[in-house]
C-alpha positions in Angstrom: 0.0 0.0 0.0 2.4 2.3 0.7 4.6 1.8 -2.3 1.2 2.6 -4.5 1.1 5.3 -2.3 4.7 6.6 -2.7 4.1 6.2 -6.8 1.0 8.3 -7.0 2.8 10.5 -4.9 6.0 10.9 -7.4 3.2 10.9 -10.3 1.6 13.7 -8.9 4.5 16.1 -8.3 5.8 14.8 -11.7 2.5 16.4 -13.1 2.9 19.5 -10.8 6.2 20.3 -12.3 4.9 19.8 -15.9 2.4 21.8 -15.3 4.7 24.2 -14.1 7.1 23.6 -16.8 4.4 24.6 -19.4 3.2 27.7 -17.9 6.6 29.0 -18.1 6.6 28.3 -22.0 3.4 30.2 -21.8 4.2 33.0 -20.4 7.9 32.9 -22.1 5.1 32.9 -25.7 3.2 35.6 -24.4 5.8 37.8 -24.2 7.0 37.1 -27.4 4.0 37.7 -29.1 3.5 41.0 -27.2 6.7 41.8 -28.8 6.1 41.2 -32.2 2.5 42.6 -31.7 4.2 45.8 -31.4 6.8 45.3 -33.7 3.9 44.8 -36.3 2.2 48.2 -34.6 5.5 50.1 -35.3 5.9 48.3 -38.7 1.9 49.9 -40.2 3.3 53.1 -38.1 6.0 53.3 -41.0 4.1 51.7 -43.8 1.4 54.8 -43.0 4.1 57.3 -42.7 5.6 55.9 -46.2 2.2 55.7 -47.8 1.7 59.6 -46.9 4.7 60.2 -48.2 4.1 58.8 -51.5 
């Protein structure tokens, strides 16, 4: 019983640190994408500014 116990134990911190392990790529994603989201705002800045221009 207690070596069940012991291995749903391990299985459960293994899935804790998973989880853990893919909210980091999340929020690691999120902040690129908030960075090329305003890359892509400063890129139509210029594309407007070149478009007046012309």
């Amino acid at each position: 019983m207690a070596s069940s116990a012991a291995a749903g134990s391990a299985a459960i911190d293994n899935a804790a640190r998973q989880m853990q392990e893919i909210n980091d790529m999340v929020e690691e994603l999120r902040n690129v994408i908030n960075g090329l989201d305003q890359r892509s705002k400063e890129i139509g800045s210029i594309v407007d500014l070149i478009t007046d221009v012309a």
